[in-house]
Biopython code that builds the backbone (N, CA, C, O; Angstrom):
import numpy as np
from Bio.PDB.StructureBuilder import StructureBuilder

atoms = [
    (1, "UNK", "N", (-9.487, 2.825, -30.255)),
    (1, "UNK", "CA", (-10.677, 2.491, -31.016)),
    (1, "UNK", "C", (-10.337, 2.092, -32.448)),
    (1, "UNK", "O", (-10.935, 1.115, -32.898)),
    (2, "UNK", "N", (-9.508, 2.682, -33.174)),
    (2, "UNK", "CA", (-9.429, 2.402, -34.667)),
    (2, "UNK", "C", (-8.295, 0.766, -34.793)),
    (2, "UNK", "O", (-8.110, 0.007, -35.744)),
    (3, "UNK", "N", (-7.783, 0.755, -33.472)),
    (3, "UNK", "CA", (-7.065, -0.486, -33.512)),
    (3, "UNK", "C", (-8.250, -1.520, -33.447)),
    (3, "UNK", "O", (-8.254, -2.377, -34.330)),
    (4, "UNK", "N", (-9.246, -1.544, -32.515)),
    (4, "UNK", "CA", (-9.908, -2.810, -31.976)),
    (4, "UNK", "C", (-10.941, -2.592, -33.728)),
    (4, "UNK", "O", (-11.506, -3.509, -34.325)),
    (5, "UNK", "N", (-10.890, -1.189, -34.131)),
    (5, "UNK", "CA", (-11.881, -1.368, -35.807)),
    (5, "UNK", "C", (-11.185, -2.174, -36.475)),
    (5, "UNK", "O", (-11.725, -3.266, -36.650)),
    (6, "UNK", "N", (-9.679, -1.975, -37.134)),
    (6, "UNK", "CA", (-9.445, -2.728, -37.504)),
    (6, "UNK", "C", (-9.037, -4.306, -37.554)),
    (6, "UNK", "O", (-8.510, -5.005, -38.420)),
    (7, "UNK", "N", (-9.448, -4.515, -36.427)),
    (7, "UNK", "CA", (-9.172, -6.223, -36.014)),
    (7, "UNK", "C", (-10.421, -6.529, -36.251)),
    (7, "UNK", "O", (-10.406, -7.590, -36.874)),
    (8, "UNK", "N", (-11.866, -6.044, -36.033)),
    (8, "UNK", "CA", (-13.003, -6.149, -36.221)),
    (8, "UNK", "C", (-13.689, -5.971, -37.738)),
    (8, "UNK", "O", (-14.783, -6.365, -38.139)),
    (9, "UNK", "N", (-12.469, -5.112, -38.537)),
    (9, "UNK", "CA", (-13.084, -5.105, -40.094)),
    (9, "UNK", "C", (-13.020, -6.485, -40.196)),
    (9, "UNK", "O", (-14.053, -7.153, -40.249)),
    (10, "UNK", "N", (-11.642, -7.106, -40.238)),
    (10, "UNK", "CA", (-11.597, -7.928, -40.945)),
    (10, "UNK", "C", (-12.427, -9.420, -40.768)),
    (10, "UNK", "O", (-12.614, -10.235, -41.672)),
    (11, "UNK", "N", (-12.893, -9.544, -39.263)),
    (11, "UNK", "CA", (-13.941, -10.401, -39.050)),
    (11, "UNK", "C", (-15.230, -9.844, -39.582)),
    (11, "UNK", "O", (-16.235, -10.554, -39.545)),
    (12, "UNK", "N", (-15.269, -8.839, -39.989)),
    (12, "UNK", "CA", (-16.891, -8.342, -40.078)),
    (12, "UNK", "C", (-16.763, -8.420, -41.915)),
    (12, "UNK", "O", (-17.704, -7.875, -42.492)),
    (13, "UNK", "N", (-15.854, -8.948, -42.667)),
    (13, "UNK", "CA", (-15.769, -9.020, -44.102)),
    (13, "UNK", "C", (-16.061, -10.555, -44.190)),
    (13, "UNK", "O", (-16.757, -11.178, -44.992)),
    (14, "UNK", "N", (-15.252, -11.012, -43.027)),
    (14, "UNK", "CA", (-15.200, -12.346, -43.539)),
    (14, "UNK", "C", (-16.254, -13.263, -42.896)),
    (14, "UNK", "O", (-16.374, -14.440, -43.234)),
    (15, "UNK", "N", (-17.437, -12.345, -41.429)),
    (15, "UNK", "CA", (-18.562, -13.349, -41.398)),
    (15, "UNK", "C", (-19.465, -12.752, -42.001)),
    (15, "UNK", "O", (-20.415, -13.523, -42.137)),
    (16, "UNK", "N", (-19.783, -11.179, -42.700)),
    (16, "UNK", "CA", (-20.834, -11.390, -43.439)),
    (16, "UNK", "C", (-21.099, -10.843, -44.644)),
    (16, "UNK", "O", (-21.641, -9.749, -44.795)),
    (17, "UNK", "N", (-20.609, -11.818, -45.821)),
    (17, "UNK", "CA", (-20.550, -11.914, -47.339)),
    (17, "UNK", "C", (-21.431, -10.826, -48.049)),
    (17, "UNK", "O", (-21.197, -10.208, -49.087)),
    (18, "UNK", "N", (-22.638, -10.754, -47.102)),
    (18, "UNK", "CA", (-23.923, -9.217, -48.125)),
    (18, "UNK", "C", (-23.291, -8.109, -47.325)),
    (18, "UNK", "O", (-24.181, -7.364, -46.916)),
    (19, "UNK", "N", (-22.145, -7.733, -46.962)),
    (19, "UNK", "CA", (-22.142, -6.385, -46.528)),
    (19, "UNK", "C", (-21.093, -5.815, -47.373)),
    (19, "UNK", "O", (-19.909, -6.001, -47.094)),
    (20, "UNK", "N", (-21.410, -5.220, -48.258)),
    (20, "UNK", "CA", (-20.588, -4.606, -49.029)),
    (20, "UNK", "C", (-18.750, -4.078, -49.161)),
    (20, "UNK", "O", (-18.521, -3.947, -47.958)),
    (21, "UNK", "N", (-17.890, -3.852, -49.616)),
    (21, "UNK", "CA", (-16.828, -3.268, -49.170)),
    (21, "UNK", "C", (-16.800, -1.946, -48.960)),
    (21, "UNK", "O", (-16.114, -1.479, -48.051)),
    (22, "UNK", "N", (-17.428, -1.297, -49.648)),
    (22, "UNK", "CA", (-17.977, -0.217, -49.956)),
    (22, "UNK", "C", (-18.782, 0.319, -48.514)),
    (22, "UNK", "O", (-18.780, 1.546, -48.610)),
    (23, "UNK", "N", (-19.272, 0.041, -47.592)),
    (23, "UNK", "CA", (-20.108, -0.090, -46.813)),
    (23, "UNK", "C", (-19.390, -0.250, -45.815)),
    (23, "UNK", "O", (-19.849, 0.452, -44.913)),
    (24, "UNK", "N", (-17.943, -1.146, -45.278)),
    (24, "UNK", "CA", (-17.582, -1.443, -44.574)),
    (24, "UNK", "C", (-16.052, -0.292, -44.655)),
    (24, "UNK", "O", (-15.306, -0.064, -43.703)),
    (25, "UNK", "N", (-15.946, 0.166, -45.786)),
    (25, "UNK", "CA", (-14.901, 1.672, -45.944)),
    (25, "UNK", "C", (-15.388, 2.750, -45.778)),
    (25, "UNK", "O", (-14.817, 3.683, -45.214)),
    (26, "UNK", "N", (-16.665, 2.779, -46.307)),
    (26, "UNK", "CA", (-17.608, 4.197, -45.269)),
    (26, "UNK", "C", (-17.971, 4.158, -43.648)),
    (26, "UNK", "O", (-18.232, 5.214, -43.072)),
    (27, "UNK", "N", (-17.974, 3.207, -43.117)),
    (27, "UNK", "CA", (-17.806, 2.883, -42.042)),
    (27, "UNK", "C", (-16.460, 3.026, -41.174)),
    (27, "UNK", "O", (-16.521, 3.404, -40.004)),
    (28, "UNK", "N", (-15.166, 2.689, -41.837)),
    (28, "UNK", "CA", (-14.140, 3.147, -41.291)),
    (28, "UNK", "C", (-13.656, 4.561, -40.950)),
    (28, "UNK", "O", (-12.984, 5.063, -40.048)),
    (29, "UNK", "N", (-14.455, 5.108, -42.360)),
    (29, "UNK", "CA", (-13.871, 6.693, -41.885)),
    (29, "UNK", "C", (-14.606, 7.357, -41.184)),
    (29, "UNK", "O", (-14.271, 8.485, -40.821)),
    (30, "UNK", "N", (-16.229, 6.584, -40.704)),
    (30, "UNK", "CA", (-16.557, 7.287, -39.724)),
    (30, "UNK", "C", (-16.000, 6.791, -38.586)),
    (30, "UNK", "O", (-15.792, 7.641, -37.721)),
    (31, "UNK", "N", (-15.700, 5.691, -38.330)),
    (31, "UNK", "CA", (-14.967, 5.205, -37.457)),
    (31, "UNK", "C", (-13.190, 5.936, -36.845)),
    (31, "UNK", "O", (-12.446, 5.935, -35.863)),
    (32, "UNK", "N", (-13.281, 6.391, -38.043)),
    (32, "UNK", "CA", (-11.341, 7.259, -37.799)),
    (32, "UNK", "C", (-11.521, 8.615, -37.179)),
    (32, "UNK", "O", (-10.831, 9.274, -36.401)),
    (33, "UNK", "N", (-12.940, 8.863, -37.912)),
    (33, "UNK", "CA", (-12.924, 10.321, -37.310)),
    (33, "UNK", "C", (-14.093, 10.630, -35.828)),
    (33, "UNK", "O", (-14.286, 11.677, -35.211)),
    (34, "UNK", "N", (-14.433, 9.856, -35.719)),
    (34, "UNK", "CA", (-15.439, 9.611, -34.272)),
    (34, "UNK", "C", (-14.063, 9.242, -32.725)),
    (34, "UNK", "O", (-14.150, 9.504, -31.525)),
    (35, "UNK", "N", (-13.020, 8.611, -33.476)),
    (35, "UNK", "CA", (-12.144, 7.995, -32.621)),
    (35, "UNK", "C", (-11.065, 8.751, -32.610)),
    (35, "UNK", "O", (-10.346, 8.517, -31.639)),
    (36, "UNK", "N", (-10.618, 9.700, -33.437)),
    (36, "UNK", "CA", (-10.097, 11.128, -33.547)),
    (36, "UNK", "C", (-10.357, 12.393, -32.761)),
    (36, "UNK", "O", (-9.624, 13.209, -32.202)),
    (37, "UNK", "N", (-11.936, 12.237, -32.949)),
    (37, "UNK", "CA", (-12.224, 13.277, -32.091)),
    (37, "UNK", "C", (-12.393, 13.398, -31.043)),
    (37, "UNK", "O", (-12.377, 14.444, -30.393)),
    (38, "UNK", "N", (-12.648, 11.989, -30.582)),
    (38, "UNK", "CA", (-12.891, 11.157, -28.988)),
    (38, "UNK", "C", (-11.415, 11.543, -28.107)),
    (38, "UNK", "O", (-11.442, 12.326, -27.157)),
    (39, "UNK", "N", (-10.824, 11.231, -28.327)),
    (39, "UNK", "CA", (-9.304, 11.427, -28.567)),
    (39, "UNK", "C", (-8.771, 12.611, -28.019)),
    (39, "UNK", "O", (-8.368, 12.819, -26.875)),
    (40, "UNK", "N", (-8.839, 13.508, -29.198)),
    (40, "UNK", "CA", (-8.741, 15.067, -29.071)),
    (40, "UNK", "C", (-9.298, 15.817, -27.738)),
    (40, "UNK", "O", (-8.692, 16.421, -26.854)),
    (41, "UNK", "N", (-10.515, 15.582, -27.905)),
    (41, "UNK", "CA", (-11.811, 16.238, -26.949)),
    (41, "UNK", "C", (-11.105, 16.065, -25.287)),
    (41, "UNK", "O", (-10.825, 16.927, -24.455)),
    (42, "UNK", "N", (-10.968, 14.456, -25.252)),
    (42, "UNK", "CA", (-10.269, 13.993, -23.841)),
    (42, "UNK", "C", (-9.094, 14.975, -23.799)),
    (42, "UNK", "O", (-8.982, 15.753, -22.851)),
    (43, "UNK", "N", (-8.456, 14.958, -24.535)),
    (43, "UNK", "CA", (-6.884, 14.989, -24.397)),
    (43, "UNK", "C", (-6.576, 16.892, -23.859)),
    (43, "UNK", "O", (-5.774, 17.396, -23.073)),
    (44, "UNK", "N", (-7.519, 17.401, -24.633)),
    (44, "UNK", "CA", (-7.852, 18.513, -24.524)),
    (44, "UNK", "C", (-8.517, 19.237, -24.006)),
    (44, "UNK", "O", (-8.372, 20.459, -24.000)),
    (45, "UNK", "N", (-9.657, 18.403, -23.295)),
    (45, "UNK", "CA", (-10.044, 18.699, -22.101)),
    (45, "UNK", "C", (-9.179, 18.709, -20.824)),
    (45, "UNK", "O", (-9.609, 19.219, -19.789)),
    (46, "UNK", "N", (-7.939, 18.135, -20.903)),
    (46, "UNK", "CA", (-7.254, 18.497, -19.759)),
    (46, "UNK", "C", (-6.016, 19.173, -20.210)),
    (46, "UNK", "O", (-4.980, 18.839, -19.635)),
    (47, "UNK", "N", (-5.972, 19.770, -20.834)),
    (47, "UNK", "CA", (-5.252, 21.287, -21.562)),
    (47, "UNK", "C", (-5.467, 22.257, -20.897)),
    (47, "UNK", "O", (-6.687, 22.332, -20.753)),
    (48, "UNK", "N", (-4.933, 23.118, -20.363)),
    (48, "UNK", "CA", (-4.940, 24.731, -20.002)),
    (48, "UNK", "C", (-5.286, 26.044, -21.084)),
    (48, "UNK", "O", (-5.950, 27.081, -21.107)),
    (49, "UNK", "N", (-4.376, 25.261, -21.939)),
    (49, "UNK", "CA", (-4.186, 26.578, -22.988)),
    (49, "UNK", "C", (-3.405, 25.910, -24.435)),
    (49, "UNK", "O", (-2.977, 24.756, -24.408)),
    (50, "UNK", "N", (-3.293, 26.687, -25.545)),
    (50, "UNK", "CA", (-3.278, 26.270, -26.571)),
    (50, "UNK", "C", (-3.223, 25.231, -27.131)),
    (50, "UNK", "O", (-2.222, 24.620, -27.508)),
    (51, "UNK", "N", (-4.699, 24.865, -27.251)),
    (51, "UNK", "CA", (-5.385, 23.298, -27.522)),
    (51, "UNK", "C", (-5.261, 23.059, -28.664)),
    (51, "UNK", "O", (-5.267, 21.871, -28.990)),
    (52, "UNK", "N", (-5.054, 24.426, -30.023)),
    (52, "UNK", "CA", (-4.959, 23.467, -31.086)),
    (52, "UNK", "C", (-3.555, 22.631, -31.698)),
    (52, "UNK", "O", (-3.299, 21.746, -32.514)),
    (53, "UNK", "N", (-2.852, 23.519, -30.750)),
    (53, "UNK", "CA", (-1.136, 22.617, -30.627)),
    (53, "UNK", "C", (-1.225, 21.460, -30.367)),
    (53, "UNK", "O", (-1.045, 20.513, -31.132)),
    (54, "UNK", "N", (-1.659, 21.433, -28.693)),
    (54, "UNK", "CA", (-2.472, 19.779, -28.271)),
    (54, "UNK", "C", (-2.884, 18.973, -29.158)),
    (54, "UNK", "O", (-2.280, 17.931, -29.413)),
    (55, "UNK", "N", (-3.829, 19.290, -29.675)),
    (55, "UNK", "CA", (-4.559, 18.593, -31.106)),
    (55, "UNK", "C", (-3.279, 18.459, -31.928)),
    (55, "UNK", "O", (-3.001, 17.265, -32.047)),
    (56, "UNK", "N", (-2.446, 19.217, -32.505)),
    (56, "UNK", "CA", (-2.020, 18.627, -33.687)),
    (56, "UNK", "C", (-0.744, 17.544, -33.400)),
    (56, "UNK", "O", (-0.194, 16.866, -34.267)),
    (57, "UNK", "N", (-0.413, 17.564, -31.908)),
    (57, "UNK", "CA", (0.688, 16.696, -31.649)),
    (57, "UNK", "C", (0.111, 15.582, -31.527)),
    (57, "UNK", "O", (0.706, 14.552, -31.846)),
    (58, "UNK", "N", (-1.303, 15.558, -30.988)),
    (58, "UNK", "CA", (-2.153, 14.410, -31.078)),
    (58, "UNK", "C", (-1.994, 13.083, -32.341)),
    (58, "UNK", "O", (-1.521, 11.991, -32.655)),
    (59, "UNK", "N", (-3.093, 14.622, -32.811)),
    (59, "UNK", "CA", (-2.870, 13.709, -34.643)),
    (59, "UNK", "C", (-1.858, 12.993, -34.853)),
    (59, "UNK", "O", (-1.836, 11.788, -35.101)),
    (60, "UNK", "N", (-0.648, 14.009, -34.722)),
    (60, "UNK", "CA", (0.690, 13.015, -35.151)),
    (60, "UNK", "C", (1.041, 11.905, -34.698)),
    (60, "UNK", "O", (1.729, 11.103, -35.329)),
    (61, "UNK", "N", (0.525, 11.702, -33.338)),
    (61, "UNK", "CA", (0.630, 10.415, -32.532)),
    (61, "UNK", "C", (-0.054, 9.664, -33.086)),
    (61, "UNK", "O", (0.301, 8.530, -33.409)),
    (62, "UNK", "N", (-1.193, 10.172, -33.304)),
    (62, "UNK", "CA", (-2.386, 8.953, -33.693)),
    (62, "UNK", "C", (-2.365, 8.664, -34.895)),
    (62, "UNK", "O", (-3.233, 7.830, -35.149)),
    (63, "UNK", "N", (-1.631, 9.038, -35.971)),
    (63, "UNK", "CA", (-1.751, 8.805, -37.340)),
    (63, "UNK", "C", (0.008, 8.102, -37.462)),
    (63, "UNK", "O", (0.046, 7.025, -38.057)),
    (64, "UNK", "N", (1.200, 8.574, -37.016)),
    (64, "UNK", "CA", (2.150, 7.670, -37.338)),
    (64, "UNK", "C", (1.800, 6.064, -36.346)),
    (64, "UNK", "O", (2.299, 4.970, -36.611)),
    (65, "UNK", "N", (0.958, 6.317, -35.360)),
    (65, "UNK", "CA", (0.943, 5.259, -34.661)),
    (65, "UNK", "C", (-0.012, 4.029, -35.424)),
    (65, "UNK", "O", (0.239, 2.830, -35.548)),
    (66, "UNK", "N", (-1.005, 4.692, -35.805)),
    (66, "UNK", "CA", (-2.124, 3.818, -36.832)),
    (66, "UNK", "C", (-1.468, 3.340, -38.142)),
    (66, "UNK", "O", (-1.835, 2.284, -38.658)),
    (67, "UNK", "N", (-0.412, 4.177, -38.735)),
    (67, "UNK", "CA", (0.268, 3.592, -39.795)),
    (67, "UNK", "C", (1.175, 2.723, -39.800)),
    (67, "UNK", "O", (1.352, 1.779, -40.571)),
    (68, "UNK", "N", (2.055, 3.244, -38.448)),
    (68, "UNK", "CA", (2.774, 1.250, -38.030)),
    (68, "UNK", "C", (2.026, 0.322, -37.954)),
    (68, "UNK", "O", (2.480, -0.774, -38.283)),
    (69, "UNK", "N", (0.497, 0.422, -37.456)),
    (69, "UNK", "CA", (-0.275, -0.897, -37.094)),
    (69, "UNK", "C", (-0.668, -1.401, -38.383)),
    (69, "UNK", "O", (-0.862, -2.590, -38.634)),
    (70, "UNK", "N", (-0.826, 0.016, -39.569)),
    (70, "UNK", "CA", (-1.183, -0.380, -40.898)),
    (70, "UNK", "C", (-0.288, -1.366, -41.793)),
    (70, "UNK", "O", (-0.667, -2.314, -42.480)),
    (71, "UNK", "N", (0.788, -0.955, -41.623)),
    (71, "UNK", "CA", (1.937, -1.692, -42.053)),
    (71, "UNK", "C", (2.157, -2.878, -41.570)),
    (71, "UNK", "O", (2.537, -3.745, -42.357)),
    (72, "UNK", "N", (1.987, -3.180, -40.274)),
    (72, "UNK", "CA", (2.057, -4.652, -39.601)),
    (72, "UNK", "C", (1.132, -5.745, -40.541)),
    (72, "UNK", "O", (1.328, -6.818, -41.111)),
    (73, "UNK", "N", (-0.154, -4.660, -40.312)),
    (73, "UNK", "CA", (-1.346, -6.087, -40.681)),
    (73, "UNK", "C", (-1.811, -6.180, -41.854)),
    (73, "UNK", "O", (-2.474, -7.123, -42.284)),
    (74, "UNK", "N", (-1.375, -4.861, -42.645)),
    (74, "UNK", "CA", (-1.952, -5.198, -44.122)),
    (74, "UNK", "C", (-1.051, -5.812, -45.551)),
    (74, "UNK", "O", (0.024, -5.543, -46.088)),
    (75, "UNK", "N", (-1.844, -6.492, -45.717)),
    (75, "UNK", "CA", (-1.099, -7.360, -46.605)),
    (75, "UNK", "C", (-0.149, -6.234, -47.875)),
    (75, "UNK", "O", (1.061, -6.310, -48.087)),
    (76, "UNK", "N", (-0.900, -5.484, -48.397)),
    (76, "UNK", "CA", (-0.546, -4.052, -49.150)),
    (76, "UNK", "C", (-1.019, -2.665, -48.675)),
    (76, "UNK", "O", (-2.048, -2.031, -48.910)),
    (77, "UNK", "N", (0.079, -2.401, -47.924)),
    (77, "UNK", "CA", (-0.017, -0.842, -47.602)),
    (77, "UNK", "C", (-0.497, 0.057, -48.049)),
    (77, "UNK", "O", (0.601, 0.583, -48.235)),
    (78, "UNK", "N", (-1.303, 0.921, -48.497)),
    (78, "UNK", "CA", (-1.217, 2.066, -49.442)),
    (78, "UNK", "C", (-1.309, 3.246, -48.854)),
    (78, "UNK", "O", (-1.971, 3.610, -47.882)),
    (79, "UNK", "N", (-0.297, 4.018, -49.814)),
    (79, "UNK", "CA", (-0.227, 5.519, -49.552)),
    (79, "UNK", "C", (-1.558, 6.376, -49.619)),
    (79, "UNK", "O", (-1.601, 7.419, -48.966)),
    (80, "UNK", "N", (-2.470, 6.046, -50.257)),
    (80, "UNK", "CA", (-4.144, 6.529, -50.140)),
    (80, "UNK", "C", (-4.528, 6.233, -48.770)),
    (80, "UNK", "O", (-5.312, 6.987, -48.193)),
    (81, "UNK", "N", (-4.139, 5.397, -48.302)),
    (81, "UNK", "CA", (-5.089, 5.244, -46.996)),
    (81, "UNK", "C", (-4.469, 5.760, -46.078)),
    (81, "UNK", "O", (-5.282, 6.143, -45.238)),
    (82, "UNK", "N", (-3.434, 5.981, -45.780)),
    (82, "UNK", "CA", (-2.523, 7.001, -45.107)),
    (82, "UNK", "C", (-2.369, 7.981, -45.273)),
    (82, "UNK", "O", (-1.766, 8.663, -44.444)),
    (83, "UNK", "N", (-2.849, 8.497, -46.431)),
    (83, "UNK", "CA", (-3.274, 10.277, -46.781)),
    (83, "UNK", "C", (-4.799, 10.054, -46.041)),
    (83, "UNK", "O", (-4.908, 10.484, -44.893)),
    (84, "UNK", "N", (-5.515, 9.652, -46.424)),
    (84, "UNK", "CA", (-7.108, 9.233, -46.028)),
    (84, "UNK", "C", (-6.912, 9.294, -44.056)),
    (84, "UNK", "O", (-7.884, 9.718, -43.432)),
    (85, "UNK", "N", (-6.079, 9.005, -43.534)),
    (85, "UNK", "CA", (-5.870, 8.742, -42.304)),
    (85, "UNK", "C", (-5.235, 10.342, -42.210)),
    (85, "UNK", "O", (-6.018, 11.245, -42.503)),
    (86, "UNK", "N", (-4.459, 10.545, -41.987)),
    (86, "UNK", "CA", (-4.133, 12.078, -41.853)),
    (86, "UNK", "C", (-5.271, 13.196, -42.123)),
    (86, "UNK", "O", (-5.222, 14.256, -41.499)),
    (87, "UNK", "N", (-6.273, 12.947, -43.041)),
    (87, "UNK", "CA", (-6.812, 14.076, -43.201)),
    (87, "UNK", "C", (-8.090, 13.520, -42.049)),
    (87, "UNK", "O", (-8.654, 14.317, -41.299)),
    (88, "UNK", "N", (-8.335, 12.370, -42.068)),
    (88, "UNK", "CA", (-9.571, 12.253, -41.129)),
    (88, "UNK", "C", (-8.994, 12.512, -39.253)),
    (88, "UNK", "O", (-9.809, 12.609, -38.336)),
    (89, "UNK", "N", (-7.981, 12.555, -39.121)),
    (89, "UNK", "CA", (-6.991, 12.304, -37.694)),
    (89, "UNK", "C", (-7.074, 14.211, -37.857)),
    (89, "UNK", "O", (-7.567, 14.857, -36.932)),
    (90, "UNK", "N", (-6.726, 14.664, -38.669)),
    (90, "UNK", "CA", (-6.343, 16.128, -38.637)),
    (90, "UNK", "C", (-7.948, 16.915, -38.315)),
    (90, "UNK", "O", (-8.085, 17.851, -37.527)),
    (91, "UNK", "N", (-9.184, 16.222, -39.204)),
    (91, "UNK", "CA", (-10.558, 17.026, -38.855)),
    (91, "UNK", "C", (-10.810, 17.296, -37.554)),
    (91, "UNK", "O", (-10.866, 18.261, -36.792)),
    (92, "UNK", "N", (-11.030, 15.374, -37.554)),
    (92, "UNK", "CA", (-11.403, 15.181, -36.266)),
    (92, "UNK", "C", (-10.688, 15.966, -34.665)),
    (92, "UNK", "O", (-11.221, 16.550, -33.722)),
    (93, "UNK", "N", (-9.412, 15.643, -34.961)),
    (93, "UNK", "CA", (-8.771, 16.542, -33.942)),
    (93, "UNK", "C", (-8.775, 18.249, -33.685)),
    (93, "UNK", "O", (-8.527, 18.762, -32.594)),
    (94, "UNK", "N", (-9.028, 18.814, -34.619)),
    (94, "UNK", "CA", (-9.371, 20.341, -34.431)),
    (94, "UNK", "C", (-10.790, 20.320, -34.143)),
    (94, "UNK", "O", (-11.103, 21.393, -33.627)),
    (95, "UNK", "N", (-11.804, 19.511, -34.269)),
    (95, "UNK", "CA", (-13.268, 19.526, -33.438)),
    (95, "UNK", "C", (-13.335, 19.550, -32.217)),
    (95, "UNK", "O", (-13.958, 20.317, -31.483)),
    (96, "UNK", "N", (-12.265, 18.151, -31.836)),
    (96, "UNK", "CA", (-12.392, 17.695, -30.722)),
    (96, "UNK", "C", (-11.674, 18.624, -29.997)),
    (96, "UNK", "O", (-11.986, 18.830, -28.825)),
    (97, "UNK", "N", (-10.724, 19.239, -30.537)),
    (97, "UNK", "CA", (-9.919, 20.194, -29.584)),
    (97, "UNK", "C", (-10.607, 21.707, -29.418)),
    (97, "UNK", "O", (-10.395, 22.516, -28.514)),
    (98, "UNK", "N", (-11.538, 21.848, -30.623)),
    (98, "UNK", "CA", (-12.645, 22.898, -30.552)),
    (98, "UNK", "C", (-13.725, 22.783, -29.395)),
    (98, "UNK", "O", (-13.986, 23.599, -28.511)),
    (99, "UNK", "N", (-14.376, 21.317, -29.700)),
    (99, "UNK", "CA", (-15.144, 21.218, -28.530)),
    (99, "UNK", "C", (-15.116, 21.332, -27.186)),
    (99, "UNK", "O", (-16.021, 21.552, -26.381)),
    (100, "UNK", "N", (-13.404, 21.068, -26.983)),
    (100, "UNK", "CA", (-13.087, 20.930, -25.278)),
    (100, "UNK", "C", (-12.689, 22.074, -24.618)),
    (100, "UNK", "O", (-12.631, 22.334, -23.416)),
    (101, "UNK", "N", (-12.342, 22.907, -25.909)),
    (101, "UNK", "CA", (-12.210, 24.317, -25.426)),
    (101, "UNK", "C", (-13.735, 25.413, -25.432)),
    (101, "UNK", "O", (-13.730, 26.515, -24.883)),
    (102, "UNK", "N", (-14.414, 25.092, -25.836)),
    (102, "UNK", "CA", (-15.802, 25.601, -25.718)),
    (102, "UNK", "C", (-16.551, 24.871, -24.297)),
    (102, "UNK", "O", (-17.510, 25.306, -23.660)),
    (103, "UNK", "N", (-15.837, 23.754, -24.085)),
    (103, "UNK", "CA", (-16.596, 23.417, -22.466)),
    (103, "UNK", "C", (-16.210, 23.939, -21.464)),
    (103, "UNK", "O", (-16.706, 24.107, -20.349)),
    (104, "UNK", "N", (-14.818, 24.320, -22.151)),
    (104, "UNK", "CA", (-13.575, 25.074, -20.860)),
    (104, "UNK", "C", (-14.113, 26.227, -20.883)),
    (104, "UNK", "O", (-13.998, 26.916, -19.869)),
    (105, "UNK", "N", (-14.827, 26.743, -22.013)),
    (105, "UNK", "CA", (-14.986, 28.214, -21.354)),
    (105, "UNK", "C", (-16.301, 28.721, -20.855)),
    (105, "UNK", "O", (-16.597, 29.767, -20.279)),
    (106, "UNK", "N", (-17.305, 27.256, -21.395)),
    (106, "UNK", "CA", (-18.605, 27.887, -20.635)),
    (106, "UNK", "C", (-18.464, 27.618, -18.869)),
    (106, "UNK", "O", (-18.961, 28.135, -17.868)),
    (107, "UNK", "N", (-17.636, 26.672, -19.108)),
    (107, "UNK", "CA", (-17.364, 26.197, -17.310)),
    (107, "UNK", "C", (-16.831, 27.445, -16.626)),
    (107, "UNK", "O", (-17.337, 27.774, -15.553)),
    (108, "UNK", "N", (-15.753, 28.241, -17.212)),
    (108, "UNK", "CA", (-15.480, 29.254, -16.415)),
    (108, "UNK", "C", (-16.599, 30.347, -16.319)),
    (108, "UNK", "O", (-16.679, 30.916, -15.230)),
    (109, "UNK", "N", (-17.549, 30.753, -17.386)),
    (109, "UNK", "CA", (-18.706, 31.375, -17.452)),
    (109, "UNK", "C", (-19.672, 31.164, -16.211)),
    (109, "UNK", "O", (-20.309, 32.013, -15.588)),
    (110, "UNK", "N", (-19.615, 30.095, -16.069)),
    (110, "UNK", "CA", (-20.661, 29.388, -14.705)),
    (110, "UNK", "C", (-20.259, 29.932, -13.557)),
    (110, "UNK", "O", (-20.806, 29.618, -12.500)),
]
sb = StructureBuilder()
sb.init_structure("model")
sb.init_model(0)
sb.init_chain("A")
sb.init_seg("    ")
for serial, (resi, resn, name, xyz) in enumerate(atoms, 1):
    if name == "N":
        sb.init_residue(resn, " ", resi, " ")
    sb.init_atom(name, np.array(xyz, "f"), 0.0, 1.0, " ", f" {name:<3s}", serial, name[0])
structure = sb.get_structure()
């Protein structure tokens, strides 16, 4: 998801001029962390047991992997947005790994 966002920011800057930048960077980080947690939740839903490990090997996947793609396509890299990416990859993933373990256990409850 945050790959096909960012191929899609950059058409969505350049067909429509009234949408702010500002607007289209608050949008990404909900976008990092919706696709973080999406992520997590799956990944961790098919976990047995210590999900927030799961989760954090996750993150690491998903955040050195998003920063090679960052580096490919952006004209100037920055170290802000790669701190900005780690902390939204790190939320999101302890939710998502929260959430999937709260389904795991009402399911065994049932």
């Amino acid at each position: 998801m945050v790959w096909m966002w960012i191929i899609a920011l950059g058409y969505l800057a350049n067909l429509s001029p009234t949408l702010s930048p500002a607007i289209l960077a608050d949008l990404s980080y909900v976008m990092y962390l919706v696709a973080g947690g999406l992520a997590s939740y799956l990944v961790c839903k098919r976990a047995y047991s210590r999900h927030i490990v799961v989760a954090f090997r996750l993150v690491a996947i998903e955040w050195v992997f998003t920063v090679m793609l960052m580096l490919s396509m952006a004209a100037e890299p920055s170290i802000g947005m790669a701190v900005a990416l780690l902390i939204c990859f790190t939320m999101s993933g302890i939710a998502g790994a929260y959430l999937a373990l709260r389904s795991q256990l009402r399911r065994r409850q049932a």
